[in-house]
ZAKEDO-189384 format. One record per residue (C-alpha): residue number from 1; x, y, z. Coordinates in nm, 2 decimals, decimal comma, padded with zeros to 4 digits. Layout:
<pts>
@i = NUM; x = X; y = Y; z = Z
...
</pts>
This chain:
<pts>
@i = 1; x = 00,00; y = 00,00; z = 00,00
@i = 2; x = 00,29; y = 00,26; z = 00,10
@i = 3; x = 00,41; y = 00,23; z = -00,27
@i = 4; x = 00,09; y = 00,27; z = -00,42
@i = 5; x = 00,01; y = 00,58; z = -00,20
@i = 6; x = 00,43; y = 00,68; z = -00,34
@i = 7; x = 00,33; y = 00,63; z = -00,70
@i = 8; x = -00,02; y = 00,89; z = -00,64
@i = 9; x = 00,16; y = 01,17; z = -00,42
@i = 10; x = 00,43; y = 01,15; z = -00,68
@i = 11; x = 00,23; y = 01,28; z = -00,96
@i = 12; x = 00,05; y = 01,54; z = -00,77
@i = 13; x = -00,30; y = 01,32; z = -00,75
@i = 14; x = -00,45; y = 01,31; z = -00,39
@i = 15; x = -00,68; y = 00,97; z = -00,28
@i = 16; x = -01,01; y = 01,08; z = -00,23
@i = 17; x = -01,29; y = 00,93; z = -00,07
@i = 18; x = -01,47; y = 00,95; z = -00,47
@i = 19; x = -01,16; y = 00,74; z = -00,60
@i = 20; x = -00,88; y = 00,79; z = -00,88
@i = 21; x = -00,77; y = 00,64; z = -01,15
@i = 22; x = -00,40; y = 00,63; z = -01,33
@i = 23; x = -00,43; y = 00,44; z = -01,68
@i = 24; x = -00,18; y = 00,24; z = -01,87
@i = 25; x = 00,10; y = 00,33; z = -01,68
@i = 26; x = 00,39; y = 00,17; z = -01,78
@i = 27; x = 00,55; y = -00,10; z = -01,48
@i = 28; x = 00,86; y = -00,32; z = -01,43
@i = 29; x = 00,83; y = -00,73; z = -01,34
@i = 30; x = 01,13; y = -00,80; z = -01,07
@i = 31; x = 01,19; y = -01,15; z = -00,98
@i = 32; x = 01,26; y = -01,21; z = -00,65
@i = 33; x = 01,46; y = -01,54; z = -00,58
@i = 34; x = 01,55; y = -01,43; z = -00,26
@i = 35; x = 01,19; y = -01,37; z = -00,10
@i = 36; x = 01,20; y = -01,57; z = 00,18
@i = 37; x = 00,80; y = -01,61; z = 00,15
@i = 38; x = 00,81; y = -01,74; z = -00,17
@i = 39; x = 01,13; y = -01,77; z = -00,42
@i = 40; x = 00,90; y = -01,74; z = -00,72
@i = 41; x = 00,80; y = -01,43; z = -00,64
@i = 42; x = 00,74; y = -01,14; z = -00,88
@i = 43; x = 00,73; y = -00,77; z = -00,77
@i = 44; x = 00,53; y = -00,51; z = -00,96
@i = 45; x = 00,74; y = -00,14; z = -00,93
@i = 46; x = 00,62; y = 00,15; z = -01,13
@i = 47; x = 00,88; y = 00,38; z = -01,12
@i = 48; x = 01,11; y = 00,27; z = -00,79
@i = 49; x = 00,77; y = 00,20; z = -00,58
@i = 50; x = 00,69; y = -00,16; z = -00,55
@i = 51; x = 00,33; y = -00,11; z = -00,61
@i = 52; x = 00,23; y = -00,53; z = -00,53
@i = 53; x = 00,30; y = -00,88; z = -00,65
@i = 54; x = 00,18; y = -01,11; z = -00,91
@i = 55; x = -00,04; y = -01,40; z = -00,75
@i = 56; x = 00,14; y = -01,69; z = -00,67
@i = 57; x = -00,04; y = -01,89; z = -00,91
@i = 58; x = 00,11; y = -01,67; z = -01,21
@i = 59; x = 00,42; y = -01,59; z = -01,09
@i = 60; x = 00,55; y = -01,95; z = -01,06
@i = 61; x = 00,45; y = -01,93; z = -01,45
@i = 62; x = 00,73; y = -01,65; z = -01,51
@i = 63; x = 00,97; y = -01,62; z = -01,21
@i = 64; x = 01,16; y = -01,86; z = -01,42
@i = 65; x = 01,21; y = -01,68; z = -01,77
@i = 66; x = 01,19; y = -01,30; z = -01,59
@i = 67; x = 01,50; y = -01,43; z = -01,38
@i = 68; x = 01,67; y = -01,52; z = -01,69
@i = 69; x = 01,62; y = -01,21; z = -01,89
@i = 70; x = 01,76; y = -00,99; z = -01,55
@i = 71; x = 02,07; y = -01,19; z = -01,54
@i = 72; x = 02,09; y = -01,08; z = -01,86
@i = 73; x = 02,05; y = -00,69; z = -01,75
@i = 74; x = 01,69; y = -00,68; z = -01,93
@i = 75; x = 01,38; y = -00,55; z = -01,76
@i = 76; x = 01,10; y = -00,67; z = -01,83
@i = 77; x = 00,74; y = -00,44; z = -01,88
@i = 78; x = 00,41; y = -00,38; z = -01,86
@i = 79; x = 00,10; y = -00,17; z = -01,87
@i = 80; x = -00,07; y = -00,13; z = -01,53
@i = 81; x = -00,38; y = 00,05; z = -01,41
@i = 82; x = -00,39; y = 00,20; z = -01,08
@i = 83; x = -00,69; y = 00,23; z = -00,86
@i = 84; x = -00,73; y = 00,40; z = -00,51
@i = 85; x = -01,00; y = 00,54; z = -00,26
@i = 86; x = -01,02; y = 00,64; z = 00,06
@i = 87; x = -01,31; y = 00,46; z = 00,25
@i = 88; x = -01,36; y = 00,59; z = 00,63
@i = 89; x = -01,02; y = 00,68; z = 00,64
@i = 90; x = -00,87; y = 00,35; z = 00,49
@i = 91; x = -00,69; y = 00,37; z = 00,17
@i = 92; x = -00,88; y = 00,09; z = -00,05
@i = 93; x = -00,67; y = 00,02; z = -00,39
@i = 94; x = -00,60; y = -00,23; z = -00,72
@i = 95; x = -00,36; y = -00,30; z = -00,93
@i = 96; x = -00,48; y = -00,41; z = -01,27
@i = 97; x = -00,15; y = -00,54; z = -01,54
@i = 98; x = -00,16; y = -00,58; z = -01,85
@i = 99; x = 00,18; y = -00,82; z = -01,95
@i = 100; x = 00,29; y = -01,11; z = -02,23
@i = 101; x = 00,19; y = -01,48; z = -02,21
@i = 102; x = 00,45; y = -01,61; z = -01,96
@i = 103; x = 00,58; y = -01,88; z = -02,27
@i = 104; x = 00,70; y = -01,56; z = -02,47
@i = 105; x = 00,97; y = -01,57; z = -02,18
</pts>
């Protein structure tokens, strides 16, 4: 949540209680083999703000051949939508990618 909140105060745009909206923003896929929780994690960052993760279920899909392509210095892209709302004082969001098939890895 603390990067999503990052990535909004960044560009000027408060969270309101009526909700906004950044479209097709573009966002970076990190592997993370380290992760103690789960070594096939997959971090979302737009711009240096970690803004979530992929779900386990996906990420185990392309942990794989997105570690491959940043040993190889590449960084791999997407398209993400961010949501966010305040909601009695609680900061409500979603992160919505758009990325390639995990076998074009």
């Amino acid at each position: 949540m603390k990067g999503i909140k990052r990535v909004f105060q960044q560009f000027g745009m408060p969270i309101s209680d009526r909700g906004c909206t950044f479209e097709e923003v573009e966002c970076i896929l990190s592997p993370e083999p380290w992760n103690p929780h789960d070594p096939n994690a997959v971090a979302v960052m737009v711009g240096s703000h970690m803004v979530g993760y992929l779900p386990t279920e996906l990420a185990v899909d392309y942990a794989h051949g997105l570690a491959r392509l940043a040993a190889k210095g590449v960084l791999t892209t997407g398209v993400a939508r961010l949501w966010a709302k305040t909601d009695a004082g609680v900061v409500r969001a979603r992160v919505t990618i758009l990325i390639p098939e995990s076998h074009q890895f």
